[in-house]
VEXDREN-2710 file (C-alpha; in Angstrom, 1 decimal):
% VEXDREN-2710
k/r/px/py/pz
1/UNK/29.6/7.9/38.8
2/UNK/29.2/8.5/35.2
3/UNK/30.1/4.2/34.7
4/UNK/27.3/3.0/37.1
5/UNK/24.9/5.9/35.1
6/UNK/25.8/3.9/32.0
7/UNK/25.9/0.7/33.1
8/UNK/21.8/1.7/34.4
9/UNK/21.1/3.1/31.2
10/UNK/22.4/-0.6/29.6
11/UNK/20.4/-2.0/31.8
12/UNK/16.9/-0.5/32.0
13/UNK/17.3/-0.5/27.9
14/UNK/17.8/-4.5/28.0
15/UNK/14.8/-4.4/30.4
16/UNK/12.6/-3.1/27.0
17/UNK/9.8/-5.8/26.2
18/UNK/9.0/-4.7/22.8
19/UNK/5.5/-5.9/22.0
20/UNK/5.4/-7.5/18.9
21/UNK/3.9/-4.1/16.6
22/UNK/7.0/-2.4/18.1
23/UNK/9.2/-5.1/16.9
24/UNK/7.8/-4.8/13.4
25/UNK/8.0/-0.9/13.1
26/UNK/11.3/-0.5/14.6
27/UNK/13.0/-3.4/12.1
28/UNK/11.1/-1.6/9.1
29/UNK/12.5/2.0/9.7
30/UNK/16.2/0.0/10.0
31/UNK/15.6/-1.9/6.8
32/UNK/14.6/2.0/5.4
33/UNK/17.5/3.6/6.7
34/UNK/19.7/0.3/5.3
35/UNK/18.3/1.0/1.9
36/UNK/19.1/4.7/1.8
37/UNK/22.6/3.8/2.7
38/UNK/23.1/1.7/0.1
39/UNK/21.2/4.3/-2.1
40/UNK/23.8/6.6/-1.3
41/UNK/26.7/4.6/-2.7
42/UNK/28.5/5.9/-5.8
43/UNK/28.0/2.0/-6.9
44/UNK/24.0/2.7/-7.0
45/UNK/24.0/5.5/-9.3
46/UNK/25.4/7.3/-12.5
47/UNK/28.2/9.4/-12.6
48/UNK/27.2/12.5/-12.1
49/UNK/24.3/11.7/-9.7
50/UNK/24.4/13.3/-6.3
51/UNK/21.9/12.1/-3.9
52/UNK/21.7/13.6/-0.8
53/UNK/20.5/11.9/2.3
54/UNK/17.3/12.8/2.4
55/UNK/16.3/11.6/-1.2
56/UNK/17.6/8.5/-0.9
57/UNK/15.6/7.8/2.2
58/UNK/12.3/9.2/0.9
59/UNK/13.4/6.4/-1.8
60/UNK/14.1/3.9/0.6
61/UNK/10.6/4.7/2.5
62/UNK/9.2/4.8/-1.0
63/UNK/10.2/1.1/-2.0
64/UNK/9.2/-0.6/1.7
65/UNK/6.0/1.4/2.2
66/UNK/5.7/-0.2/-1.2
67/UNK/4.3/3.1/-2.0
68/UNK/5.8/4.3/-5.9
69/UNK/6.3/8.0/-5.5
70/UNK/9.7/8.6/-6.8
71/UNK/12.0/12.4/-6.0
72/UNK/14.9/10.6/-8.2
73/UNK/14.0/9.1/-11.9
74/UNK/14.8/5.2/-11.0
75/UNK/15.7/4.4/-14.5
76/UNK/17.8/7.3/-15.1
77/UNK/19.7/8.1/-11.8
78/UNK/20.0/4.9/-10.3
79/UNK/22.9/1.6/-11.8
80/UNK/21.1/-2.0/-11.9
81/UNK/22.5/-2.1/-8.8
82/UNK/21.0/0.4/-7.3
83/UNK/17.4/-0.6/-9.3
84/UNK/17.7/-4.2/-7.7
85/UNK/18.5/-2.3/-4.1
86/UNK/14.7/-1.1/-4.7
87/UNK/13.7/-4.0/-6.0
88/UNK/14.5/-6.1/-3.0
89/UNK/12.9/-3.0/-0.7
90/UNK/10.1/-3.5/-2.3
91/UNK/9.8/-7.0/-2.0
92/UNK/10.8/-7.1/1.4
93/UNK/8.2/-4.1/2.1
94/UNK/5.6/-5.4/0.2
95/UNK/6.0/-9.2/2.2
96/UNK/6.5/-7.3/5.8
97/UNK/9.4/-7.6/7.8
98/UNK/7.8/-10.4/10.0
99/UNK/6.7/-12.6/6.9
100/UNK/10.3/-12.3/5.7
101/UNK/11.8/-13.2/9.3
102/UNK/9.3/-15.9/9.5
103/UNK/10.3/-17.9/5.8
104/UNK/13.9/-17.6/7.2
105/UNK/13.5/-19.4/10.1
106/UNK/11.3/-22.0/8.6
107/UNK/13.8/-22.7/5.9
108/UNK/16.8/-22.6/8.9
109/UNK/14.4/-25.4/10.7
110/UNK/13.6/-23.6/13.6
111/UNK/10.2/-23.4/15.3
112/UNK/8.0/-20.4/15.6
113/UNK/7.6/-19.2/19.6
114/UNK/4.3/-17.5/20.9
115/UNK/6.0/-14.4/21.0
116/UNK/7.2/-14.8/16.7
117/UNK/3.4/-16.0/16.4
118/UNK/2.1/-12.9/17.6
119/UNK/4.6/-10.4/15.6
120/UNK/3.5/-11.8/12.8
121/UNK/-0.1/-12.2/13.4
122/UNK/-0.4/-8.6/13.9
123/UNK/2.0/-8.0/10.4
124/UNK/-0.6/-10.0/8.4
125/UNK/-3.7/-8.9/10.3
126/UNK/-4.4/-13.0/10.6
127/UNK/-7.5/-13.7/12.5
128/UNK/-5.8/-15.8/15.2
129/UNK/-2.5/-17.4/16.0
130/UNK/-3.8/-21.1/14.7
131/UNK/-2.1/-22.2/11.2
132/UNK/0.6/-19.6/10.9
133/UNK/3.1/-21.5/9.8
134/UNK/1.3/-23.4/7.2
135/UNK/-0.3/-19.4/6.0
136/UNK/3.7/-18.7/5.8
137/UNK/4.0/-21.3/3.4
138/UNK/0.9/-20.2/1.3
139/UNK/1.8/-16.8/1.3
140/UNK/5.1/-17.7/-0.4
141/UNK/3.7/-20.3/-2.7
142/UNK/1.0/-17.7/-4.1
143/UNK/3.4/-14.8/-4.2
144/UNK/6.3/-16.3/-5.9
145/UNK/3.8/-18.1/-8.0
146/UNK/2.3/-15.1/-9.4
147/UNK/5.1/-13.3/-9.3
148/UNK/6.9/-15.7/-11.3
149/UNK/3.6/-16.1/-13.5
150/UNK/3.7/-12.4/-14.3
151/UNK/7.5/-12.3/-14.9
152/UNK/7.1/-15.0/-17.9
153/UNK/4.3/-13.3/-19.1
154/UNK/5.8/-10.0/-19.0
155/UNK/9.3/-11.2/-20.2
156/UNK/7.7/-12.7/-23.8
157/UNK/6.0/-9.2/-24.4
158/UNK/9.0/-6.9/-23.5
159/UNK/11.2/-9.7/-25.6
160/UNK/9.6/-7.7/-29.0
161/UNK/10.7/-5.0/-27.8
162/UNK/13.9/-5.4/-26.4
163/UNK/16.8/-8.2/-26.0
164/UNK/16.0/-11.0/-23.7
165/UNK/18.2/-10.3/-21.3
166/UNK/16.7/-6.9/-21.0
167/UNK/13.1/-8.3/-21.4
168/UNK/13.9/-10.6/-18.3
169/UNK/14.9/-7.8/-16.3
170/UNK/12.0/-5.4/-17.2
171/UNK/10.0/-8.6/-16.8
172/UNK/10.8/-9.8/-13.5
173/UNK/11.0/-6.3/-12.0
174/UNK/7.5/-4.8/-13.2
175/UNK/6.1/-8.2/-12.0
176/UNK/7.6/-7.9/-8.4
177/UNK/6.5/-4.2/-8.5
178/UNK/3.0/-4.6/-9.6
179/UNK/2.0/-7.4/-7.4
180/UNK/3.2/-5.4/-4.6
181/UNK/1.5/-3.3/-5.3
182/UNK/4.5/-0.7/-5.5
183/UNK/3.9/1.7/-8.7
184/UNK/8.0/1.4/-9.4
185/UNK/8.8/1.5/-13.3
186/UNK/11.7/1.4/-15.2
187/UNK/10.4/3.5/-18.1
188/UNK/10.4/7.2/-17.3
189/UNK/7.2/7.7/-18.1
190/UNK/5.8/5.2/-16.2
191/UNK/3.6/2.7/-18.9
192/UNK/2.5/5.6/-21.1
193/UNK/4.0/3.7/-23.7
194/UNK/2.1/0.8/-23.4
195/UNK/-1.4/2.5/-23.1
196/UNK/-3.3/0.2/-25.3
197/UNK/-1.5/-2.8/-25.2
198/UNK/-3.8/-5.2/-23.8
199/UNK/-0.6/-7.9/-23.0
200/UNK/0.7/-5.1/-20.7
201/UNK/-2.2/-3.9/-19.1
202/UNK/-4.0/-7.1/-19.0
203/UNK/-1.2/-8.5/-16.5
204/UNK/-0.5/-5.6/-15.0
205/UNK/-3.7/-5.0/-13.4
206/UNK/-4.4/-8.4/-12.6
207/UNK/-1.2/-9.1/-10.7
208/UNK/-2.4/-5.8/-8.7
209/UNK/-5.9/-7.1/-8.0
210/UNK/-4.4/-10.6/-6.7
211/UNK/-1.9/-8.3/-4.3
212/UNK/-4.2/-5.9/-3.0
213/UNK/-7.1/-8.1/-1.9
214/UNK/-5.2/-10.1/0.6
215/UNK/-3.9/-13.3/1.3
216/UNK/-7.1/-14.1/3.7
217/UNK/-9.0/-14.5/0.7
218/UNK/-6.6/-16.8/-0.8
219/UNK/-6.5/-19.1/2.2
220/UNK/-10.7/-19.0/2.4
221/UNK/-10.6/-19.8/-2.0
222/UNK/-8.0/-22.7/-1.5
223/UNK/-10.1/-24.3/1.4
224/UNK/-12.9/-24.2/-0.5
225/UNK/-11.6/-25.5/-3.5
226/UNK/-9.9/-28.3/-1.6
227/UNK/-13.1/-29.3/0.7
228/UNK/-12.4/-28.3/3.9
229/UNK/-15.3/-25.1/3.8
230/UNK/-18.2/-24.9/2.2
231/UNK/-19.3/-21.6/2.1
232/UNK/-16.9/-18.7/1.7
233/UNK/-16.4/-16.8/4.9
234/UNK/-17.8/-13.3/5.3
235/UNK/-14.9/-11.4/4.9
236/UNK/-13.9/-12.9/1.7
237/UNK/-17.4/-12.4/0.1
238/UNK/-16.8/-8.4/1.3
239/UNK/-13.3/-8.0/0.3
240/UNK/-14.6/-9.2/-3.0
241/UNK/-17.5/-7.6/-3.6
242/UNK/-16.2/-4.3/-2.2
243/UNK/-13.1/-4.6/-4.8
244/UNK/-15.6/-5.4/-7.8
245/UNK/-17.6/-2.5/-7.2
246/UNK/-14.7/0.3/-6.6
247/UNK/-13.6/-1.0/-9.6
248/UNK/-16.7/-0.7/-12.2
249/UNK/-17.3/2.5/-10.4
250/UNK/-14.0/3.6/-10.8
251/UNK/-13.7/2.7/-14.7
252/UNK/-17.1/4.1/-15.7
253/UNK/-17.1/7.3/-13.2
254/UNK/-13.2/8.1/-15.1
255/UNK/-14.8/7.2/-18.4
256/UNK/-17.6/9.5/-18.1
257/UNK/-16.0/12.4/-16.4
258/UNK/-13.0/12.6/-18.9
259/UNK/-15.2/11.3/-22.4
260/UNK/-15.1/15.1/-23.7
261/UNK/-11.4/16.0/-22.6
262/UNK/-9.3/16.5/-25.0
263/UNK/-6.4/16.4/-23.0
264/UNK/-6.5/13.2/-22.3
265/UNK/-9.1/10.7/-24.7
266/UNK/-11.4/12.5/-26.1
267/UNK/-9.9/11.2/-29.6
268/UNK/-9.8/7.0/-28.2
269/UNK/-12.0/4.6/-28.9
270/UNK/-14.1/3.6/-26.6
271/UNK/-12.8/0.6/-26.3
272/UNK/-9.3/2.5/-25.4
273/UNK/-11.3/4.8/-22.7
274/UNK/-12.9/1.8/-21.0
275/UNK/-9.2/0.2/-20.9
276/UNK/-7.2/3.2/-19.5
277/UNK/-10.2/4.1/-17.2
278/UNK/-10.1/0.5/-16.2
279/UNK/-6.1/0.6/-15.7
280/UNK/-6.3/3.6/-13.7
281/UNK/-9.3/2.6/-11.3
282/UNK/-7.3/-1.0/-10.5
283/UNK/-4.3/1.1/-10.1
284/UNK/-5.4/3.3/-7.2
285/UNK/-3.4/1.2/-4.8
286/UNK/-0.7/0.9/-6.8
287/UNK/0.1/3.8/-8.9
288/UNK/1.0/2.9/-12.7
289/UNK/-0.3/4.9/-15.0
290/UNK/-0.5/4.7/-18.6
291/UNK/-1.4/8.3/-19.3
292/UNK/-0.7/12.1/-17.6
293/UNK/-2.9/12.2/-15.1
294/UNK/-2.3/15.7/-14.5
295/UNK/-4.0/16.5/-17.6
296/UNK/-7.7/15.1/-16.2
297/UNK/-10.1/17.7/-14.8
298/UNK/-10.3/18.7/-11.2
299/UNK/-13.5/16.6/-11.0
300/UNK/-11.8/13.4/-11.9
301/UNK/-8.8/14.2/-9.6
302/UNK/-10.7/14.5/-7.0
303/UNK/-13.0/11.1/-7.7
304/UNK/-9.7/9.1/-8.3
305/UNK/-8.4/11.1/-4.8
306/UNK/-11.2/9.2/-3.4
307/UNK/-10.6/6.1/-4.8
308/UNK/-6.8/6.1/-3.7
309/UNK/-8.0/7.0/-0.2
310/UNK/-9.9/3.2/0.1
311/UNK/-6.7/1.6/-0.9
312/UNK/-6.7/-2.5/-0.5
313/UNK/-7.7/-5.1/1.7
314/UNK/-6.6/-5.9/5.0
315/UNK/-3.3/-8.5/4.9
316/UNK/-2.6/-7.5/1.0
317/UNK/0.2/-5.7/-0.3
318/UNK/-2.0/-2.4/-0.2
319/UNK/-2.7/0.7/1.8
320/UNK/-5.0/3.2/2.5
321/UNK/-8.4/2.6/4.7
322/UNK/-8.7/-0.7/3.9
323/UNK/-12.0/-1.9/1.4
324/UNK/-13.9/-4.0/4.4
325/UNK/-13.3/-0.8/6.5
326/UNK/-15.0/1.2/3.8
327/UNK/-17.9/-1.5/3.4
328/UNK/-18.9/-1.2/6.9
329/UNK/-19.1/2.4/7.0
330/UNK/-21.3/1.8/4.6
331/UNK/-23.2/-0.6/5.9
332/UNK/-23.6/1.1/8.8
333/UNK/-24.8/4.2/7.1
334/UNK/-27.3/2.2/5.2
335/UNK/-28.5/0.4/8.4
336/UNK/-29.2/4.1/9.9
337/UNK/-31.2/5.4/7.4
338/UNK/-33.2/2.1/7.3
339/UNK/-33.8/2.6/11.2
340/UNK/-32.1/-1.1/11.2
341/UNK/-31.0/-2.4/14.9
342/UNK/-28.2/-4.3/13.4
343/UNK/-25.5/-3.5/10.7
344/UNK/-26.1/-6.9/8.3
345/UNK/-24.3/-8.2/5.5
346/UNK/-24.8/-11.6/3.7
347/UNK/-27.1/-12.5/6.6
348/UNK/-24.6/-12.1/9.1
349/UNK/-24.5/-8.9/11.8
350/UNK/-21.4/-7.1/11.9
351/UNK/-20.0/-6.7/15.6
352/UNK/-20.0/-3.5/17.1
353/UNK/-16.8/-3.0/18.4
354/UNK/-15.8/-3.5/14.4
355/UNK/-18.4/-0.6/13.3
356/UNK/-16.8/1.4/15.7
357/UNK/-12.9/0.7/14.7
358/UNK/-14.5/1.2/11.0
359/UNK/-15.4/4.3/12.0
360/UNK/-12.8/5.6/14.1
361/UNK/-10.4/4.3/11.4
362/UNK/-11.6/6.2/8.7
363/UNK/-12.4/9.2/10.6
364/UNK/-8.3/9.2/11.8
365/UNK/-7.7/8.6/8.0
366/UNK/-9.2/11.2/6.9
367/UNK/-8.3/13.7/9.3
368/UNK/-4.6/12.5/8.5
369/UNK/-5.0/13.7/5.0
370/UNK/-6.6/16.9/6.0
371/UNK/-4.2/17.8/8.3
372/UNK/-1.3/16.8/6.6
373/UNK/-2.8/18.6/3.3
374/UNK/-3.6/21.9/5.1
375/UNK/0.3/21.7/6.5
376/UNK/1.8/21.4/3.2
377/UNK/-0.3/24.2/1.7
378/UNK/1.6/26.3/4.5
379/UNK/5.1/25.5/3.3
380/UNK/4.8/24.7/-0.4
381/UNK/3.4/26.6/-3.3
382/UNK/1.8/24.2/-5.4
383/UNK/-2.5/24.1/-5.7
384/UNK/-4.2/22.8/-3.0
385/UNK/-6.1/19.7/-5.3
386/UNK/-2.3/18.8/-6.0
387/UNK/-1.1/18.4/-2.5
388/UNK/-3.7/16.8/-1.0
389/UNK/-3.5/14.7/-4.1
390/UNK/0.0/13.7/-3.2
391/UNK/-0.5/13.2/0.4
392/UNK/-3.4/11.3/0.0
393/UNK/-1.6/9.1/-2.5
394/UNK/1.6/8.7/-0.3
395/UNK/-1.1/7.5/3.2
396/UNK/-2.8/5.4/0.5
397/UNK/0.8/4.1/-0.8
398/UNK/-0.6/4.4/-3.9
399/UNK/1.9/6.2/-6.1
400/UNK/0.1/8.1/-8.3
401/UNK/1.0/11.9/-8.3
402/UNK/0.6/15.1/-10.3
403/UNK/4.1/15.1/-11.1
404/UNK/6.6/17.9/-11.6
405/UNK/6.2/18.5/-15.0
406/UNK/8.4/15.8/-16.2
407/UNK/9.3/12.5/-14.7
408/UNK/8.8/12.6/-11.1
409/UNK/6.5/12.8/-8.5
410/UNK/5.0/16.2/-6.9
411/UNK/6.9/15.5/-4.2
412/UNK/10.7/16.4/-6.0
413/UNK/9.1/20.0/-6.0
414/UNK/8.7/20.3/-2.2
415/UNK/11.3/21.6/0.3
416/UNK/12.7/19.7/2.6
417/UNK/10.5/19.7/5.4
418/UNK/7.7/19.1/2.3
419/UNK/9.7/16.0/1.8
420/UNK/9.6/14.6/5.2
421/UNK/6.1/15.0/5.9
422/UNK/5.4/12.7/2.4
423/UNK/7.9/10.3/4.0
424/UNK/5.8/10.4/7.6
425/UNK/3.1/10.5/5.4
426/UNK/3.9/6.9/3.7
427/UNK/5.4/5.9/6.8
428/UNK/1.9/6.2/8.9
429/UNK/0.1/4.6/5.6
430/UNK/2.1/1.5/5.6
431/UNK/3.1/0.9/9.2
432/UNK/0.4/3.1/11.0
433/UNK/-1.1/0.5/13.8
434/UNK/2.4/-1.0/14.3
435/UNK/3.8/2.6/14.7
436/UNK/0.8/3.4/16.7
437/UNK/1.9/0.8/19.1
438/UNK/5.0/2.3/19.8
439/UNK/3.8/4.8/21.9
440/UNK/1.2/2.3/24.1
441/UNK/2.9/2.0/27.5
442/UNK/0.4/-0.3/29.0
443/UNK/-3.0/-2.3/28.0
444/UNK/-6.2/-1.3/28.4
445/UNK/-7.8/-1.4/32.1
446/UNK/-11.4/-2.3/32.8
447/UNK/-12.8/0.5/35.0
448/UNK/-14.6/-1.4/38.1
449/UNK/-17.3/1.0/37.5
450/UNK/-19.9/2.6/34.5
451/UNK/-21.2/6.0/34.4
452/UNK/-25.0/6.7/34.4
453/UNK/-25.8/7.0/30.7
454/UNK/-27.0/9.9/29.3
455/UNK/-28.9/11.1/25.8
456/UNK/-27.3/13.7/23.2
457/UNK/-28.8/15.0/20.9
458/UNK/-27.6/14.8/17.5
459/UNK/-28.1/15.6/14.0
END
């Protein structure tokens, strides 16, 4: 009896059609729970080192949700095997599972099937299942390209520093990490060192900015430049217009609010506060930073908390509620006030099945962190600013964190279950929709009938 109960069990579990989200999801939490394997080796650390399970997953989850908050100094704790373990995390994170299945079949010669189409449409948030394969190959042209771009760049700086084998290293792996998007560092305070060096910063941030605003935007610039549009479609002119904004607001709003602090600049230029105010508004999705942010006032915390909460673009390397989500809440609270029928943006209406996503979207998101905030503060005696700090940074994947008073994130202070709701935390924040569709059992049914409709009132 209990043979035929097995072989049913075999058999209803080989009956599973994944959809293609699940597919996704499920091969990302086994690349996460590969990584903290191999985390876990005594080849990937120093003597001395123990790491216990749970560390080196919320590592592992760390480096594929591409997200940067660290419980173990990587530097310090982990060999250069163990650092390139990340690295490759990260870089398979930061592509997506799907993108990185995809480029190995390609270079194998085989052809994509409906069912591969899909998985990876709904990795990359692609508009349609046309042109994949030739976005594949874009993809990987611009991210090597940049990558590599940033790596030389990087490489001759760090060479004054340090030999070139080292420089190389440091080079390569701060490149791969900041495009990314990641926040990873192999100095243990982060780039405090290099606060005002404008080589540092310069490439730093832009390599963020080109991984966070999607390779959409890359695709629309391309066809442009080579003739086949001629006008830039809507999303693009969003995605950038929404970036450039977050991120003059973001350098002048840090500037102002932390001019008198002594703490942090009060005694800079201001040519030095406009560059580490500008470092740390284009790293709210990735979570570098070049001084202790712990030391800003509450105020600014709670402004950059907001910042980290809008995260990248839809497609990028980035988290959080993505920047066209936040632009059409927006627009759709301008719109109201105006007493406007439509929601309009460089004279085109935005649908309204995508006003209500954006809202329901950022409604969920925030919830998340208020929920997952108020949880912690149960469990873990730290102030409230810090956690929800921490867990708005680890939905966001941003990175950034209040620390523990030396090298490491908030997060090393927490208790286990602390730990495992971060790591759910980053987890929802990097694979949410595809997670999301785990649980959905059937599609959506047309009722044959409506409802009468009726008025509320409101407000």
């Amino acid at each position: 009896m209990s043979d035929g109960f097995g072989k049913l069990l075999i058999t209803r579990f080989m009956g599973i059609r994944l959809l293609p989200g699940q597919v996704v999801a499920l091969a990302a939490l086994g690349l996460i729970l590969l990584g903290a394997c191999l985390l876990m080796l005594p080849l990937a650390t120093h003597p001395g080192v123990n790491v216990s399970f749970l560390d080196a997953l919320f590592t592992a989850t760390s480096a594929v949700c591409v997200s940067g908050l660290i419980v173990l100094d990587t530097p310090q704790d982990f060999t250069l095997f163990g650092q390139v373990v990340i690295l490759f995390l990260i870089q398979i994170g930061g592509l997506g599972y799907a993108l990185t299945a995809t480029m190995i079949l390609l270079m194998l010669g085989r052809r994509l099937g409906l069912r591969d189409r899909m998985m990876l449409s709904e990795s990359m948030s692609t508009m349609d299942l046309q042109g994949l394969v030739r976005f594949v190959k874009l993809v990987t042209m611009i991210t090597f390209t940049l990558e590599g771009l940033g790596a030389v760049l990087l490489t001759l700086r760090f060479a004054v520093d340090f030999p070139w084998g080292t420089a190389a290293y440091y080079g390569i792996f701060h490149a791969i990490s900041a495009f990314n998007n990641a926040g990873f560092a192999l100095f243990p305070d982060s780039l405090k060192s290099f606060q005002t060096d404008w080589t540092i910063n310069g490439v730093i941030t832009i390599l963020v900015i080109f991984g966070s605003i999607g390779f959409l935007v890359f695709e629309d610039l391309l066809n442009n430049l080579r003739g086949q549009r001629f006008r830039l479609q809507t999303h693009t002119k969003l995605v950038i217009m929404t970036t450039a904004i977050l991120i003059v607001v973001g350098t002048l709003g840090i500037t102002l609010m932390e001019w008198n602090n002594p703490s942090t600049f009060q005694s800079s230029s201001i040519g030095e506060k406009l560059t580490i105010s500008y470092f740390h508004a284009v790293s709210r999705t990735a979570g570098f930073t070049t001084i202790d942010i712990v030391d800003m006032r509450d105020v600014t915390l709670y402004f950059l908390l907001l910042l980290m909460a809008v995260g990248g673009s839809p497609g990028s390397m980035s988290g959080g509620i993505k920047t066209t989500t936040a632009a059409v809440v927006f627009l759709t609270i301008i719109s109201m006030l105006r007493r406007d029928r439509d929601v309009e943006v460089f004279h085109r209406r935005i649908p309204q099945d995508l006003i209500t996503r954006a809202l329901c979207l950022t409604i969920m998101a925030l919830a998340l962190i208020t929920g997952m905030t108020l949880l912690l503060d149960s469990t873990e005696s730290q102030p409230f600013l810090f956690l929800m700090f921490e867990v708005t940074s680890a939905l966001g994947i941003v990175g950034m964190s209040l620390g523990n008073g030396e090298t490491l994130s908030l997060s090393a202070l927490f208790t286990d279950f602390g730990k495992i709701m971060i790591i759910l935390s980053m987890l929802l924040g990097r694979f949410g929709p595809l997670i999301i569709g785990l649980f959905a059992v059937k599609t959506a049914v047309s009722k044959p009938y409506r409802y009468a409709q009726a008025r509320v009132i409101i407000g």
